[in-house]
N, C-alpha and C positions, 0 to 999 in steps of 0.2 A: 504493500500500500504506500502510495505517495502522499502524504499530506499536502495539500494547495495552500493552508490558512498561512498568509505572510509571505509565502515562495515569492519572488522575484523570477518572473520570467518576460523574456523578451520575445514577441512574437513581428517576425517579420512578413510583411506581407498582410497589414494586418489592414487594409481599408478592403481588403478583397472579399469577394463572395465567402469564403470559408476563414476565412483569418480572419474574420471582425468577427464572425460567431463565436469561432475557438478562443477568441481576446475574451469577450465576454462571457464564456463559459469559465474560462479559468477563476475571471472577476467572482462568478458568482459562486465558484468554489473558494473561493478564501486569497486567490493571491493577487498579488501587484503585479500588474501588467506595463512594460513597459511596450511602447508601441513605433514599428518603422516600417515606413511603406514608399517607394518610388512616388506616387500622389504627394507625399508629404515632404519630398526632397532629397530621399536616401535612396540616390541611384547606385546601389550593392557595387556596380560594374566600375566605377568610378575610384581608380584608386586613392586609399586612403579612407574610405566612406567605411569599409568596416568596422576600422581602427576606433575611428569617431562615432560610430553607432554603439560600441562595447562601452566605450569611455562613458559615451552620457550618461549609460546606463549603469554603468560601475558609481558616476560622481553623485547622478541622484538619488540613488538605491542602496550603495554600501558592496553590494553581491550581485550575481546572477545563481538563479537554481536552475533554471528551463530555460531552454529554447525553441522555436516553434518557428519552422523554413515553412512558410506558406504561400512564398512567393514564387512566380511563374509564369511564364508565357507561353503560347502553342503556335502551330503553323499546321497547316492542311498544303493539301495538293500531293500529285505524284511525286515518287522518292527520284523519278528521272527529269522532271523540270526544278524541285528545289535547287533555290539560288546559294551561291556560296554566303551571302550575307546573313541570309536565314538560319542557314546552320549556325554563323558565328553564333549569333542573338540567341538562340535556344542552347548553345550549350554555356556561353557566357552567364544567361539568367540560372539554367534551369542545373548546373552543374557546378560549373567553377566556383560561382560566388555564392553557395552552399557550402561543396568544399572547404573554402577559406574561410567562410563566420562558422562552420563546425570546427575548423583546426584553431580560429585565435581565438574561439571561445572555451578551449578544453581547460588551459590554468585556473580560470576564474571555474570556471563548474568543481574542477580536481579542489578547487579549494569548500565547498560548499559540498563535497562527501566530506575531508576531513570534517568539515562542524559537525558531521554528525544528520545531516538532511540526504535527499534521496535527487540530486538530480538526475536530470534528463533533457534529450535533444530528440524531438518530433519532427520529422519529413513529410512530405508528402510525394511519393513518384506515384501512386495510382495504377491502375490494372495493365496501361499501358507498359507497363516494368514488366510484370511479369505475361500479358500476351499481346505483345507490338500489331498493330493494326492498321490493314491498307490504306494508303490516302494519309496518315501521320507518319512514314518512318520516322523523318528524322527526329520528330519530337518526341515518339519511342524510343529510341534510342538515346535521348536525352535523358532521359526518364529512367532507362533502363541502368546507362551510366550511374545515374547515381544512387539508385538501388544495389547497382553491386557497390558501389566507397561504403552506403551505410553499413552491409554486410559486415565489409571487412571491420571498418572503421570498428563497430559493438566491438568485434572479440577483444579491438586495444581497449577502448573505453571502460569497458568492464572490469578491467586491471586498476583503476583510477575511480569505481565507484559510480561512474556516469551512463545511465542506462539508455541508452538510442534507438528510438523505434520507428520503424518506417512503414507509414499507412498508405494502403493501394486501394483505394474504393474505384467502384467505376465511374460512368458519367456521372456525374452530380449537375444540380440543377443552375447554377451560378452564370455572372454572366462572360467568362471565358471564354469562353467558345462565341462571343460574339463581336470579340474584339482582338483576332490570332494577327500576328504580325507578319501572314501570308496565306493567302487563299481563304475558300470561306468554306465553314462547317457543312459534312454532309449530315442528313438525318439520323439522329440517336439513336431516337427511339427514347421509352422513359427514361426517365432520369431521376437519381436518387436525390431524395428531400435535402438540400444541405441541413437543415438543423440535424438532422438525425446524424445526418455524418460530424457533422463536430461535435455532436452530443457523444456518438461513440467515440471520438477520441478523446475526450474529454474521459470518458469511463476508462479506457485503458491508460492513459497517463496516473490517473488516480489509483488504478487495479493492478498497477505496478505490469502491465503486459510487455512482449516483448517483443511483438511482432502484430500487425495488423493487415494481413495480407486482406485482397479482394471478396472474399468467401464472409470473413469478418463483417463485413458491410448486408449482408442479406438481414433483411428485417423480419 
């Protein structure tokens, strides 16, 4: 079990369809949310911007316990007309600059298992990680990428006390998909309630879980 009551967590991504609920899920669980979103000026890709994202939130807060990658961008169209810019932009958002606020946030987390608290680092790669689907690769593959660093990444984290979980729901209902930075969405089909989805990770951050694959998400 994680206790939320007081947790300091920073949730990035947080004016989005699913990271404003998961912000305010955490709120209504008991913790301090500190909050950064590209809308609000913290373009992740920009170097330097993570350094200063951690700091604010070390100056205001004291600590971090959580973190929560909810940031993202998609692209549609054939895997044989993707442009090379596209690609940059999806693995820049949807990889790297994950990657690097999960590695310069691990001191400050490693220090909040010593006190004695339960942190954690929350993802989001989505179903597309685990089954890549026509018309998305490259943003599959973005996805997928960094579904396998979390992999790895847990088995160090866990030496350090910091438990890392990477949730893959399917489509959700948000408005992503209608705002991809190439091509336009084809038909889904339903789409899963976001509250329910950040309700569920809301429960497995709390229920100490360790994994929230696709399957996790059936209501």
């Amino acid at each position: 079990m994680t206790d939320l009551e007081g947790a300091v967590v920073l949730v990035v991504g947080a004016t989005g369809g699913l990271g404003s609920r998961i912000a305010a899920g955490l709120e209504v669980g008991g913790a301090v949310v500190a909050r950064s979103s590209r809308t609000g000026g913290d373009d992740l890709r920009v170097p330097g911007t993570i350094r200063r994202v951690l700091d604010a939130t070390l100056a205001e807060h004291g600590r971090l316990d959580g973190l929560v990658i909810a940031s993202g961008v998609v692209a549609f169209g054939a895997a044989s007309e993707i442009s090379a810019d596209t690609v940059d932009e999806l693995f820049a958002v949807n990889v790297t600059s994950a990657i690097q606020l999960i590695a310069s946030s691990q001191p400050h987390l490693a220090d909040s298992a010593r006190a004695g608290r339960e942190p954690f680092v929350l993802t989001l790669s989505g179903v597309v990680a685990e089954s890549p689907v026509a018309g998305l690769a490259a943003y599959s593959a973005s996805k997928a990428a960094l579904g396998a660093f979390v992999v790895a990444a847990a088995r160090e984290y866990r030496r350090a006390g910091i438990r890392i979980v990477d949730a893959r729901p399917g489509h959700t209902g948000t408005a992503l998909s209608e705002h991809p930075i190439a091509g336009s969405a084809p038909g889904f089909g339903a789409a899963l309630d976001p509250d329910f989805v950040a309700g569920r990770i809301i429960t497995a951050i709390v229920d100490g879980e360790k994994d929230l694959p696709s399957a996790a998400f059936h209501s």
